[in-house]
PDB file of N, CA, C and O in Angstrom:
ATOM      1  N   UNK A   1      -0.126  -9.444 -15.461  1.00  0.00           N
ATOM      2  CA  UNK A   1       0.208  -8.732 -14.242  1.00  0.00           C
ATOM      3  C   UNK A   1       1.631  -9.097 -13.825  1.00  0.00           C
ATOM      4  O   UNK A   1       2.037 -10.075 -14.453  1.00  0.00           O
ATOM      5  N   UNK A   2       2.514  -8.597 -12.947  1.00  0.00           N
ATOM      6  CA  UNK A   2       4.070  -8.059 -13.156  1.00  0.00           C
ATOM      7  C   UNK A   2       3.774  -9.139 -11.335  1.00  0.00           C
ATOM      8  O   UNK A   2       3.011  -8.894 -10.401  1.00  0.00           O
ATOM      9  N   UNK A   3       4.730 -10.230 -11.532  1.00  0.00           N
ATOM     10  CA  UNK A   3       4.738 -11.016 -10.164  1.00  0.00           C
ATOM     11  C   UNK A   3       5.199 -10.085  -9.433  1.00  0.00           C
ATOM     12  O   UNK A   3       4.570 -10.024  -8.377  1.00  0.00           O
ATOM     13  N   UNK A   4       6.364  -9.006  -9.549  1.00  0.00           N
ATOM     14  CA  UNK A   4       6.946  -8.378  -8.427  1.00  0.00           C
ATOM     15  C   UNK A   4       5.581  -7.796  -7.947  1.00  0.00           C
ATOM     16  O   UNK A   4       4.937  -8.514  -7.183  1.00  0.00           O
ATOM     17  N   UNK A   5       5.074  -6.622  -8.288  1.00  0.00           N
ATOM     18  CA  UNK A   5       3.891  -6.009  -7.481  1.00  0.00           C
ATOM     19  C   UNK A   5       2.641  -6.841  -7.077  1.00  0.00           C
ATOM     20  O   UNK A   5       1.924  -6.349  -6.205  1.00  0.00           O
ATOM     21  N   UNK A   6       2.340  -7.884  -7.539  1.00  0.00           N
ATOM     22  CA  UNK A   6       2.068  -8.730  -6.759  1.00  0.00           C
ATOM     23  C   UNK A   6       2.376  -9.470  -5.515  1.00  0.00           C
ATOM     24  O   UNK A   6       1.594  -9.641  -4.580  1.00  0.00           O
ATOM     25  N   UNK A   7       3.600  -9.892  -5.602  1.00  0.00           N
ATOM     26  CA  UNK A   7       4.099  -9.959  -4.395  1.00  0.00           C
ATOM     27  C   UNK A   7       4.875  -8.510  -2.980  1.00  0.00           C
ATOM     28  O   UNK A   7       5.326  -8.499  -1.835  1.00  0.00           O
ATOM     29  N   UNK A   8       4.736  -8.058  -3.507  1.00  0.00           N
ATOM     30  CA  UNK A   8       4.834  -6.426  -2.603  1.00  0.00           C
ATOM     31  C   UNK A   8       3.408  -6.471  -2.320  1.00  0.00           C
ATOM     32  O   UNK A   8       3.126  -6.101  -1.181  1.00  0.00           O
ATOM     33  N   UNK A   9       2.414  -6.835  -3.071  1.00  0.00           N
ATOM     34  CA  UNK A   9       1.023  -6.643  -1.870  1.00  0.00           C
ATOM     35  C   UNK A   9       0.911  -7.412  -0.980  1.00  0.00           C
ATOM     36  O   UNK A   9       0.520  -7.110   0.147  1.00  0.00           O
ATOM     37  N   UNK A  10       1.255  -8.581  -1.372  1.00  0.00           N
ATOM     38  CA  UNK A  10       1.037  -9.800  -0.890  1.00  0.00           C
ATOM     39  C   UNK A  10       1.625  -9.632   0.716  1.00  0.00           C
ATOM     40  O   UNK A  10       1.006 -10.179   1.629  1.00  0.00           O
ATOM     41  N   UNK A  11       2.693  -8.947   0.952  1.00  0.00           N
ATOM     42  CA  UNK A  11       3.667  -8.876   2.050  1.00  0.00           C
ATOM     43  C   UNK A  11       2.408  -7.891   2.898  1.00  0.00           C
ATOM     44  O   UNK A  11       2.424  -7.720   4.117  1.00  0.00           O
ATOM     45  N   UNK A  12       1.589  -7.441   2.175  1.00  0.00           N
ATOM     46  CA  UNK A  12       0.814  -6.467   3.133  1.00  0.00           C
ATOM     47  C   UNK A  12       0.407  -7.210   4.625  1.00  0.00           C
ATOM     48  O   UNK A  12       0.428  -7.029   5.842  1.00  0.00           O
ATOM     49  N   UNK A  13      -0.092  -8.472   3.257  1.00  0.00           N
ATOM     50  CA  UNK A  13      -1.067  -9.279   4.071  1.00  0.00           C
ATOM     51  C   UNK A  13      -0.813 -10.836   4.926  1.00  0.00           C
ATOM     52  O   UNK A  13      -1.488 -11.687   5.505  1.00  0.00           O
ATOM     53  N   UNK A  14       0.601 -10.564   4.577  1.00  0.00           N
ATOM     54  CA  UNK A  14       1.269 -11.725   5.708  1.00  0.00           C
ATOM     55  C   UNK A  14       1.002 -11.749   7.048  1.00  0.00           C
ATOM     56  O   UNK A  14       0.698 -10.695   7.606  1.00  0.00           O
ATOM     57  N   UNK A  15       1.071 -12.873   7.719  1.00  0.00           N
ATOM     58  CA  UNK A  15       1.064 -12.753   9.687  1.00  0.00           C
ATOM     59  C   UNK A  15       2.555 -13.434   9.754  1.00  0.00           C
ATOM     60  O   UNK A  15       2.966 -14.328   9.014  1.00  0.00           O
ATOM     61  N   UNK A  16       3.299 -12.762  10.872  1.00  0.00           N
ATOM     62  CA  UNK A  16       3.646 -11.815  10.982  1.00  0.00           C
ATOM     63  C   UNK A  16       3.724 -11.093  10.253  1.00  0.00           C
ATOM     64  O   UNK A  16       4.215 -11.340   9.152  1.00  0.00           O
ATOM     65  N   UNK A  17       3.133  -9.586  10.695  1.00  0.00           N
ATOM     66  CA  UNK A  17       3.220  -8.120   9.732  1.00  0.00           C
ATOM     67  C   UNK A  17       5.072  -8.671   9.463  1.00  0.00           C
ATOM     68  O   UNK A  17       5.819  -9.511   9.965  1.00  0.00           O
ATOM     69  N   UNK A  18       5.168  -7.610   8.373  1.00  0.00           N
ATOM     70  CA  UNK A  18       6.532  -7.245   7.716  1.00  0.00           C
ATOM     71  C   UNK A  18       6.787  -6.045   8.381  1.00  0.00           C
ATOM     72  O   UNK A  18       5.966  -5.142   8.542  1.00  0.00           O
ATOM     73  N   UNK A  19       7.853  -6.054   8.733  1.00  0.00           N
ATOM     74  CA  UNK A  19       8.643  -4.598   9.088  1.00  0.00           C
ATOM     75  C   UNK A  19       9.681  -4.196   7.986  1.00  0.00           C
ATOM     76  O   UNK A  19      10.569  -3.372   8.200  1.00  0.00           O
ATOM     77  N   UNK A  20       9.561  -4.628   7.185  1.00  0.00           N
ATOM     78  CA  UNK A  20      10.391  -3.947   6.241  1.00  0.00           C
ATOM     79  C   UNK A  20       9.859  -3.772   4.784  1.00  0.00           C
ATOM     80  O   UNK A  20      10.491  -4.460   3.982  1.00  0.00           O
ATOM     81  N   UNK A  21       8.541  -2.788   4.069  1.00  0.00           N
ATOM     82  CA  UNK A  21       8.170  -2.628   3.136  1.00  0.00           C
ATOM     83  C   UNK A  21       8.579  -1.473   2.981  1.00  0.00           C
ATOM     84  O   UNK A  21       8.543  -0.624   3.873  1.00  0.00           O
ATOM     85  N   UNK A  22       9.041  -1.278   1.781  1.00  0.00           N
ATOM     86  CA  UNK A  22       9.845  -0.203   0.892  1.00  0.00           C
ATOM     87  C   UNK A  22       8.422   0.853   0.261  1.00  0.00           C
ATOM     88  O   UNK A  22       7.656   0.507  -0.639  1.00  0.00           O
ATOM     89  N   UNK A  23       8.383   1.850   0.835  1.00  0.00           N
ATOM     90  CA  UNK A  23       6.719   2.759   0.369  1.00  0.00           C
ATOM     91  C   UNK A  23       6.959   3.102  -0.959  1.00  0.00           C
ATOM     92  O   UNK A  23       6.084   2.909  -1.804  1.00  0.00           O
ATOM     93  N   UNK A  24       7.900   3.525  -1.208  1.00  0.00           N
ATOM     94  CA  UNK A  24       8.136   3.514  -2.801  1.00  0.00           C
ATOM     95  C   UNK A  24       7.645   2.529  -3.278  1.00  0.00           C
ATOM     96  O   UNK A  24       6.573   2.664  -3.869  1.00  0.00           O
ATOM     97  N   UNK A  25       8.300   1.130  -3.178  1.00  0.00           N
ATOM     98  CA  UNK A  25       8.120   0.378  -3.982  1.00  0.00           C
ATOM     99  C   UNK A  25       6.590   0.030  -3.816  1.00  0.00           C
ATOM    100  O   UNK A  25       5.897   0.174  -4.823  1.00  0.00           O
ATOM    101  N   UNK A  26       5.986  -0.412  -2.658  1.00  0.00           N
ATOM    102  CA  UNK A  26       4.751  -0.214  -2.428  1.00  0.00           C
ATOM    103  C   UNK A  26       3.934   1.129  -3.164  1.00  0.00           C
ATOM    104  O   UNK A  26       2.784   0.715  -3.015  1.00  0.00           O
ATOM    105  N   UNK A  27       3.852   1.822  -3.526  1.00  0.00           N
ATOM    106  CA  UNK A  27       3.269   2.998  -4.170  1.00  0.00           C
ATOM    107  C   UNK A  27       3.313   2.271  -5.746  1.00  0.00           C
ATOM    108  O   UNK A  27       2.446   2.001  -6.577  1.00  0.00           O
ATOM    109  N   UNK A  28       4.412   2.154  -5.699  1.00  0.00           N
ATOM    110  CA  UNK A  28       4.664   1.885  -7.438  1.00  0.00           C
ATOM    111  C   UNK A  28       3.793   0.603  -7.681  1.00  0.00           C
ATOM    112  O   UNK A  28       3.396   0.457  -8.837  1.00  0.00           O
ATOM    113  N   UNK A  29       3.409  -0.431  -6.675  1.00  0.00           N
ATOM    114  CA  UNK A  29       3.043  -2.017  -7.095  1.00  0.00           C
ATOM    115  C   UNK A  29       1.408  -1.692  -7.186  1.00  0.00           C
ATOM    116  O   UNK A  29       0.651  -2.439  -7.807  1.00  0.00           O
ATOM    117  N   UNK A  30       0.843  -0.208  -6.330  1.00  0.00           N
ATOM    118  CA  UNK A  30      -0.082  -0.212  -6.463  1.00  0.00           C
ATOM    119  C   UNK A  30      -0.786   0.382  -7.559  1.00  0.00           C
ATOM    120  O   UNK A  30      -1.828  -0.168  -7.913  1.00  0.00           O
ATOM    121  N   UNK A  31      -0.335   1.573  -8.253  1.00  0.00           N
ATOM    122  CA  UNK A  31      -0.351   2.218  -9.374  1.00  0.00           C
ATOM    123  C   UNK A  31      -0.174   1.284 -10.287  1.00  0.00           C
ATOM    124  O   UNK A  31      -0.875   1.519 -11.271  1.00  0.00           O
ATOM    125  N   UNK A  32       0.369   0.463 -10.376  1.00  0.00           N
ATOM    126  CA  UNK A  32       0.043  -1.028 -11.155  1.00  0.00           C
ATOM    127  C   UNK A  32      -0.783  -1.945 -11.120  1.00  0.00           C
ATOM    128  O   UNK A  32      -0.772  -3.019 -11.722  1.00  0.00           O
ATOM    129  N   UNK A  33      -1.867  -1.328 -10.065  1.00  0.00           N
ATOM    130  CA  UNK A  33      -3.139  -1.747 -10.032  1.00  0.00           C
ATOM    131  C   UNK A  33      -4.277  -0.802 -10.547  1.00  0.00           C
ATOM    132  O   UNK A  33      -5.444  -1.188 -10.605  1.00  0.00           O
ATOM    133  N   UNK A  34      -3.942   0.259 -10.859  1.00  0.00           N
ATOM    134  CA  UNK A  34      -4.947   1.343 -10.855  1.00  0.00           C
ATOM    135  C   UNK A  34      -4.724   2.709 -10.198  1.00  0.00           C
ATOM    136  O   UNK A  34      -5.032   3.729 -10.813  1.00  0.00           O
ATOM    137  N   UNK A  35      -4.288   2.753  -9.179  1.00  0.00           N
ATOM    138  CA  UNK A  35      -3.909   3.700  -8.002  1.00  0.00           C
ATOM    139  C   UNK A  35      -2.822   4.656  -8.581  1.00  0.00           C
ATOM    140  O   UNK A  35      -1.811   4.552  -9.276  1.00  0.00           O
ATOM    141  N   UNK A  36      -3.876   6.125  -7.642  1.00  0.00           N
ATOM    142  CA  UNK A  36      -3.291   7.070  -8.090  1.00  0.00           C
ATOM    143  C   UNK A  36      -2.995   7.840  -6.913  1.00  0.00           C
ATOM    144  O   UNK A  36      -3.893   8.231  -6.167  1.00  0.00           O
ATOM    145  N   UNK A  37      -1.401   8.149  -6.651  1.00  0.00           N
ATOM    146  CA  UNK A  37      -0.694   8.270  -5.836  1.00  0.00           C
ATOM    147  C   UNK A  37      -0.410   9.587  -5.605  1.00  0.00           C
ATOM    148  O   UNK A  37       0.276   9.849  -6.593  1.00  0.00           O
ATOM    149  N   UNK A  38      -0.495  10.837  -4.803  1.00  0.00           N
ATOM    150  CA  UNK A  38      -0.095  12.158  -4.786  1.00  0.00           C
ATOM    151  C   UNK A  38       0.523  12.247  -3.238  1.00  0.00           C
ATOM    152  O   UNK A  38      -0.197  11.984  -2.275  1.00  0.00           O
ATOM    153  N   UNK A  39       1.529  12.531  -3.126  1.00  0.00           N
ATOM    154  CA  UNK A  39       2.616  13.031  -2.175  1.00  0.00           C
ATOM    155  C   UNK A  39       2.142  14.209  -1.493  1.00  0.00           C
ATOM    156  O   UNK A  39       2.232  15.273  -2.107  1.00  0.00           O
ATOM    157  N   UNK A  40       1.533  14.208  -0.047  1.00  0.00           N
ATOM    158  CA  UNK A  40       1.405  15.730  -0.158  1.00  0.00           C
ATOM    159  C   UNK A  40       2.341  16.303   0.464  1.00  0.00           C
ATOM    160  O   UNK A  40       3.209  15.470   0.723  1.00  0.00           O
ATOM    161  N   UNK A  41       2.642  17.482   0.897  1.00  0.00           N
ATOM    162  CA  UNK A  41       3.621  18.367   1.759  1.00  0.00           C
ATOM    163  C   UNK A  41       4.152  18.215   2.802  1.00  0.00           C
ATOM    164  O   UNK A  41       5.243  18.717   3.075  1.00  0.00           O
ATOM    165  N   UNK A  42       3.049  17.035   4.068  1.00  0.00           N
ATOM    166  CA  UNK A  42       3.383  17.092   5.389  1.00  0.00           C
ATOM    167  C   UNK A  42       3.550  15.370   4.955  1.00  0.00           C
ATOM    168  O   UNK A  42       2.467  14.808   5.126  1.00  0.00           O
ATOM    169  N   UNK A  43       4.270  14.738   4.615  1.00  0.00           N
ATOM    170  CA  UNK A  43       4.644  13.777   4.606  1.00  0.00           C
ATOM    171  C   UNK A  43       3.786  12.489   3.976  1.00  0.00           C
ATOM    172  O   UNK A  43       4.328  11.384   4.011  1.00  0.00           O
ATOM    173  N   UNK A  44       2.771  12.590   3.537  1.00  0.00           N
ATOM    174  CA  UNK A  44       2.025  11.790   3.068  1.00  0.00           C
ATOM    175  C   UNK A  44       1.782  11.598   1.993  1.00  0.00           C
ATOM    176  O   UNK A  44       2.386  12.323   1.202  1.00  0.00           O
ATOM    177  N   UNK A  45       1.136  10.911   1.597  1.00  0.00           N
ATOM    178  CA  UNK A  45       0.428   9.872   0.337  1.00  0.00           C
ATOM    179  C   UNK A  45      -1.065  10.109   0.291  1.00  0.00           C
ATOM    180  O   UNK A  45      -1.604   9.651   1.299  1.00  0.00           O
ATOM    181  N   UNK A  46      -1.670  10.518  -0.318  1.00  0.00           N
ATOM    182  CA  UNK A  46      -2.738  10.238  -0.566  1.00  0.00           C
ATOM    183  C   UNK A  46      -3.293   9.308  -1.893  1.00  0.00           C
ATOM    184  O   UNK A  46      -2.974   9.567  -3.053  1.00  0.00           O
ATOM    185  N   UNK A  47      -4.125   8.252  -1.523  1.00  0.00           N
ATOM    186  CA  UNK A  47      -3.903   7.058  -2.615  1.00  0.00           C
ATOM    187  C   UNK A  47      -5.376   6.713  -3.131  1.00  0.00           C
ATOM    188  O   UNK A  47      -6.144   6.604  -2.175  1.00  0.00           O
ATOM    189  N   UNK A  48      -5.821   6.566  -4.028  1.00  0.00           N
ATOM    190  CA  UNK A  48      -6.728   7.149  -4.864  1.00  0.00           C
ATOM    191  C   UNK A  48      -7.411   5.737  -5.403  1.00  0.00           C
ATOM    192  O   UNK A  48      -6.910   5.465  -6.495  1.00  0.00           O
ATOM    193  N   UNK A  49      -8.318   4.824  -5.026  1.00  0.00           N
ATOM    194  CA  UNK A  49      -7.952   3.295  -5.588  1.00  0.00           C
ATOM    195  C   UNK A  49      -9.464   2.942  -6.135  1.00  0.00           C
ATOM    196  O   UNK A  49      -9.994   2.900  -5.025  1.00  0.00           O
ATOM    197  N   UNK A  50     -10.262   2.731  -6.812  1.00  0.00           N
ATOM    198  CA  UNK A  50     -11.565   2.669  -7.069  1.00  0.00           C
ATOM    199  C   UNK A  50     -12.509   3.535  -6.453  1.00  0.00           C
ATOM    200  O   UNK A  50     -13.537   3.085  -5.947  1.00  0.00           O
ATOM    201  N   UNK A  51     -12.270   4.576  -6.460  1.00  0.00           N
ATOM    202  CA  UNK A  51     -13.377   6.049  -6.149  1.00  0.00           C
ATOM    203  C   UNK A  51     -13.408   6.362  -4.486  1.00  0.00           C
ATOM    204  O   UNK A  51     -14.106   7.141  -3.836  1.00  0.00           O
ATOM    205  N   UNK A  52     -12.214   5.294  -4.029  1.00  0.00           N
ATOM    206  CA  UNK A  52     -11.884   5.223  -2.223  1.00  0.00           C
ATOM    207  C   UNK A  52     -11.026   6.019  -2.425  1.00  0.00           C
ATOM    208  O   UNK A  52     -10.750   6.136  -3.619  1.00  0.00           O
ATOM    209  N   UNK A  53     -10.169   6.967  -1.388  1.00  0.00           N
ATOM    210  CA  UNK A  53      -9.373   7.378  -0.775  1.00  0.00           C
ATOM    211  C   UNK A  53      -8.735   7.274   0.637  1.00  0.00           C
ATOM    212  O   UNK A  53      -9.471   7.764   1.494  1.00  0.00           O
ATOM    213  N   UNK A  54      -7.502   6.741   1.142  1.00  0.00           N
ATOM    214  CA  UNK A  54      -6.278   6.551   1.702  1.00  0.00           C
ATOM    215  C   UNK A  54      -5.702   7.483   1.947  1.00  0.00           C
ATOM    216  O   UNK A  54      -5.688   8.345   1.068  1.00  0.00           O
ATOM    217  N   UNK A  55      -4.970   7.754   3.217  1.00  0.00           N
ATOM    218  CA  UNK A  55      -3.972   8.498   3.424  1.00  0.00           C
ATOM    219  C   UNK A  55      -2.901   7.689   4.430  1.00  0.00           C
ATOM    220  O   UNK A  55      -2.667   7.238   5.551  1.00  0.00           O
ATOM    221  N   UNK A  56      -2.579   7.841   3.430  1.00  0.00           N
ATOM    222  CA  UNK A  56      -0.849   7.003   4.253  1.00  0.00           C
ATOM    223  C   UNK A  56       0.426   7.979   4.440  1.00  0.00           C
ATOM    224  O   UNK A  56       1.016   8.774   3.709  1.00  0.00           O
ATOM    225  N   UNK A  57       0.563   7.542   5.751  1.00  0.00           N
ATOM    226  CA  UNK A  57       1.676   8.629   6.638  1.00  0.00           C
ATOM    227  C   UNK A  57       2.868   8.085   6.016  1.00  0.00           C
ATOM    228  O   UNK A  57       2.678   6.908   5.706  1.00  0.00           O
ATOM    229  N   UNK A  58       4.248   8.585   5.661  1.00  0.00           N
ATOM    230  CA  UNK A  58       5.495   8.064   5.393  1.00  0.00           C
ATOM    231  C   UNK A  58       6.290   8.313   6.654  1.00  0.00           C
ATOM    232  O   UNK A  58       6.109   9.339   7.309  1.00  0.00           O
ATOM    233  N   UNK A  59       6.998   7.568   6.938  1.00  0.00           N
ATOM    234  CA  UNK A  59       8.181   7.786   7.818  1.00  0.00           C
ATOM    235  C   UNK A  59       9.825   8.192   7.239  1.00  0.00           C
ATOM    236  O   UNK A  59      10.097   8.005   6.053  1.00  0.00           O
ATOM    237  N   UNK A  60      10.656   8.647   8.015  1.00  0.00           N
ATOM    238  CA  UNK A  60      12.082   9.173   7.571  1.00  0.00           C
ATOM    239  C   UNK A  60      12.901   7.948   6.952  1.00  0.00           C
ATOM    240  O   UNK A  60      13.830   8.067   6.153  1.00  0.00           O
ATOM    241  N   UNK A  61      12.474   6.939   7.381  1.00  0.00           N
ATOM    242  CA  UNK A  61      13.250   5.561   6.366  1.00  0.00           C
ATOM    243  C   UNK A  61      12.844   5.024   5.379  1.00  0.00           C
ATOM    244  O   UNK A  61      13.490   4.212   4.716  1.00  0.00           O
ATOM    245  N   UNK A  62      11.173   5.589   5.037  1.00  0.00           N
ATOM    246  CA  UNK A  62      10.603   4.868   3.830  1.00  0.00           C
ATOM    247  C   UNK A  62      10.108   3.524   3.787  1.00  0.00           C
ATOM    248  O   UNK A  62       9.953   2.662   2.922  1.00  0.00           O
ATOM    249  N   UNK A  63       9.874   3.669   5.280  1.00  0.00           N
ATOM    250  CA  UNK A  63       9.547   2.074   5.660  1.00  0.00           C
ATOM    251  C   UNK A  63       7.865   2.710   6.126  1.00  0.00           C
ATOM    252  O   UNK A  63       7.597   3.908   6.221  1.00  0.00           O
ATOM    253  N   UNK A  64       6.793   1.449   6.392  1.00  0.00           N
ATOM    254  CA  UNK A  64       5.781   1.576   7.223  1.00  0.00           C
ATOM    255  C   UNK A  64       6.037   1.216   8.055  1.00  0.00           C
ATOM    256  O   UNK A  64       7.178   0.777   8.203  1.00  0.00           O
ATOM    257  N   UNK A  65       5.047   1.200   9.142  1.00  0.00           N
ATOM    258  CA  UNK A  65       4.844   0.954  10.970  1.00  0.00           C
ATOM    259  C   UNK A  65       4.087   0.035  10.473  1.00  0.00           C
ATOM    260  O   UNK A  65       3.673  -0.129   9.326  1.00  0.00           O
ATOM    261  N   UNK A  66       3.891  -0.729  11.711  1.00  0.00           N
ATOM    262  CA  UNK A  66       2.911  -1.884  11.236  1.00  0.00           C
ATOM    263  C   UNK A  66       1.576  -1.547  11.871  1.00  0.00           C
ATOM    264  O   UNK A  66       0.830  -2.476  12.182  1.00  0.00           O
ATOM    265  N   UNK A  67       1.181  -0.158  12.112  1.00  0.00           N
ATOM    266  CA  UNK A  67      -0.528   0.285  12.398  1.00  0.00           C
ATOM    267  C   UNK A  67      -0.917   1.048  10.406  1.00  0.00           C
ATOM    268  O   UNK A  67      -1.836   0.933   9.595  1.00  0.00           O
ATOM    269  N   UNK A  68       0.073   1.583  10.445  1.00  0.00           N
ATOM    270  CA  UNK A  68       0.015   1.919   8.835  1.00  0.00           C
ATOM    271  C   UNK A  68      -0.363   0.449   7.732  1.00  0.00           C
ATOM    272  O   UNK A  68      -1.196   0.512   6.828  1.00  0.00           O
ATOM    273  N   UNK A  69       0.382  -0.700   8.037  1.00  0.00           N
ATOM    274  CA  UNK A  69       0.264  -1.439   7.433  1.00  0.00           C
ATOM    275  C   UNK A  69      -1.304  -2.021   7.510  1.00  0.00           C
ATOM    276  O   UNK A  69      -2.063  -2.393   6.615  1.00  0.00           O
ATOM    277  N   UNK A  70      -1.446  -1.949   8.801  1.00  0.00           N
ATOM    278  CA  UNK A  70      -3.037  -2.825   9.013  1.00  0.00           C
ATOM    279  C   UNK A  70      -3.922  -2.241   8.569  1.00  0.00           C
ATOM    280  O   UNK A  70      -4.949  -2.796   8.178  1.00  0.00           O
ATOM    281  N   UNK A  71      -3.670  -0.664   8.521  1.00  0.00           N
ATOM    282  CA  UNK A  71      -4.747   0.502   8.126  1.00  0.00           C
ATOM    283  C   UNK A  71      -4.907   0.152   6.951  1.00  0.00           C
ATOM    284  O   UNK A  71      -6.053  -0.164   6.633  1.00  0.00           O
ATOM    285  N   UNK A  72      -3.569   0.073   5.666  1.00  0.00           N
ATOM    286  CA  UNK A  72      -3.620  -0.228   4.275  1.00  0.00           C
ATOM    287  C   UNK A  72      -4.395  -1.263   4.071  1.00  0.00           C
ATOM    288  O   UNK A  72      -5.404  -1.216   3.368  1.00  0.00           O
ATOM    289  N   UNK A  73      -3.908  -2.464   4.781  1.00  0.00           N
ATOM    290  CA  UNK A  73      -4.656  -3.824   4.608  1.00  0.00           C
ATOM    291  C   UNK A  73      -6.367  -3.639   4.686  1.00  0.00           C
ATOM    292  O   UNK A  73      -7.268  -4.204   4.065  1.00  0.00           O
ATOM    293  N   UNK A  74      -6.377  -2.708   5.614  1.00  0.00           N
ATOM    294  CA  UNK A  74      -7.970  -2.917   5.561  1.00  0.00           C
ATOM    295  C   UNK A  74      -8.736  -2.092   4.549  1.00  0.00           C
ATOM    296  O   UNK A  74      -9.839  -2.480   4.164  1.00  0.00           O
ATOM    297  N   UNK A  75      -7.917  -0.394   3.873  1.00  0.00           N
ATOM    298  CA  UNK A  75      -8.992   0.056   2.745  1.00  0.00           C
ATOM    299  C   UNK A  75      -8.204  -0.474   1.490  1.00  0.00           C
ATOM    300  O   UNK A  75      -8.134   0.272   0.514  1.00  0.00           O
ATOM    301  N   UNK A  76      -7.409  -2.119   1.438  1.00  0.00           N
ATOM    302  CA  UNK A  76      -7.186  -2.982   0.435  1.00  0.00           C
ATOM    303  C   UNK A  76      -8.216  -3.746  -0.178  1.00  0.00           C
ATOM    304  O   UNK A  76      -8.524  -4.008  -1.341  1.00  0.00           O
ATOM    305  N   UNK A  77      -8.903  -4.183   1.584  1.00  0.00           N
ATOM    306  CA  UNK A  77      -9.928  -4.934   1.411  1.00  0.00           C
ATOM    307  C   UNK A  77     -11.175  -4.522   1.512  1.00  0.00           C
ATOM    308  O   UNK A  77     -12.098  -5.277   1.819  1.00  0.00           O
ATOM    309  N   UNK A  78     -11.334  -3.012   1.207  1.00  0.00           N
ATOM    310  CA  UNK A  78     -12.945  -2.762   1.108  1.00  0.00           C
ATOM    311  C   UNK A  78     -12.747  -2.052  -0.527  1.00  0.00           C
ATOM    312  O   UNK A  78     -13.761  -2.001  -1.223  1.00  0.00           O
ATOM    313  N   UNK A  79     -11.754  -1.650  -0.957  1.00  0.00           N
ATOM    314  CA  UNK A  79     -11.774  -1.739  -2.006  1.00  0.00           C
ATOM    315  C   UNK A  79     -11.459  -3.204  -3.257  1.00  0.00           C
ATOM    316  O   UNK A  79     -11.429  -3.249  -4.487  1.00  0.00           O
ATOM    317  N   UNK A  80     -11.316  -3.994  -2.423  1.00  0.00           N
ATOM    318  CA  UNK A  80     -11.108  -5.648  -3.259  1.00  0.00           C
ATOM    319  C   UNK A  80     -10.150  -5.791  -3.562  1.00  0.00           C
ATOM    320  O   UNK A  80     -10.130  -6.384  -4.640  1.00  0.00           O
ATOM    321  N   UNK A  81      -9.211  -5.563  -3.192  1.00  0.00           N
ATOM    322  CA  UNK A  81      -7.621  -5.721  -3.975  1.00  0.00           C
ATOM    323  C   UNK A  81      -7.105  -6.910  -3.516  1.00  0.00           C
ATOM    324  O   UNK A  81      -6.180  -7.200  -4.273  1.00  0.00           O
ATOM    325  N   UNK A  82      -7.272  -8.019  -2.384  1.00  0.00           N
ATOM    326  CA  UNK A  82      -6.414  -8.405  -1.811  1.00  0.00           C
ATOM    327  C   UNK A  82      -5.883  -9.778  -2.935  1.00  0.00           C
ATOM    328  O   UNK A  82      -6.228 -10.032  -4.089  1.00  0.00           O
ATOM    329  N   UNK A  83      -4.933 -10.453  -2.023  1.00  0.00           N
ATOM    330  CA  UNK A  83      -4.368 -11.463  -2.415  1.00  0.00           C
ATOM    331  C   UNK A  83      -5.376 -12.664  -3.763  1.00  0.00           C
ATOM    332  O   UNK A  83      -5.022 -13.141  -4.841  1.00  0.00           O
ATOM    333  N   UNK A  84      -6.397 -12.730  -3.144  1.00  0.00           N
ATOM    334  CA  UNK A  84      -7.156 -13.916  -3.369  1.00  0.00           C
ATOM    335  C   UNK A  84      -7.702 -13.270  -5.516  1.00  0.00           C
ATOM    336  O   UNK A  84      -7.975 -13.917  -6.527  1.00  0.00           O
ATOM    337  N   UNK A  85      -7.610 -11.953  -5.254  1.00  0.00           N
ATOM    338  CA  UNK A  85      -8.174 -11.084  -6.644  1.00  0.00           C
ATOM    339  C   UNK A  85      -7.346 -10.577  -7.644  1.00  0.00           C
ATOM    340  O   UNK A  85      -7.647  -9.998  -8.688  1.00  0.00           O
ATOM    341  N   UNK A  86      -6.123 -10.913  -7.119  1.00  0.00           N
ATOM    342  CA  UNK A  86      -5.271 -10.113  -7.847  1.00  0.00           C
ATOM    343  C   UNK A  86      -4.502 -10.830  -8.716  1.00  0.00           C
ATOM    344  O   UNK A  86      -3.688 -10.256  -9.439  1.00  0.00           O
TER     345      UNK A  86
END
């Protein structure tokens, strides 16, 4: 497994949240888990991760909010992905 996308999840799940995760790069660390990523029209992600589905909003900087982030963090952890598994 590739330390960088490991550590891009890892930032999910820091206290203090991160205000500065790159969704690209986040998209890409997860598809390196399995995840299958489709862009839709009105600004989003829809993210595809062990038979769960996600929808993650993008913003104009390519950054997350940190209610986006907590949202991720949590269908991270009902699909098992987090820190401790990966």
């Amino acid at each position: 497994m590739s330390h960088k996308h490991k550590v891009k999840l890892e930032k999910l799940f820091e206290h203090p949240l991160s205000g500065n995760i790159d969704v690209k790069q986040l998209i890409t660390a997860l598809e390196h888990y399995g995840a299958e990523a489709d862009q839709t029209k009105h600004g989003r992600v829809k993210i595809l991760l062990r038979n769960e589905e996600h929808i993650l909003s993008l913003s104009h900087n390519h950054t997350l909010s940190k209610d986006s982030i907590v949202s991720l963090r949590h269908f991270l952890e009902k699909v098992d992905l987090v820190p401790s598994t990966m």
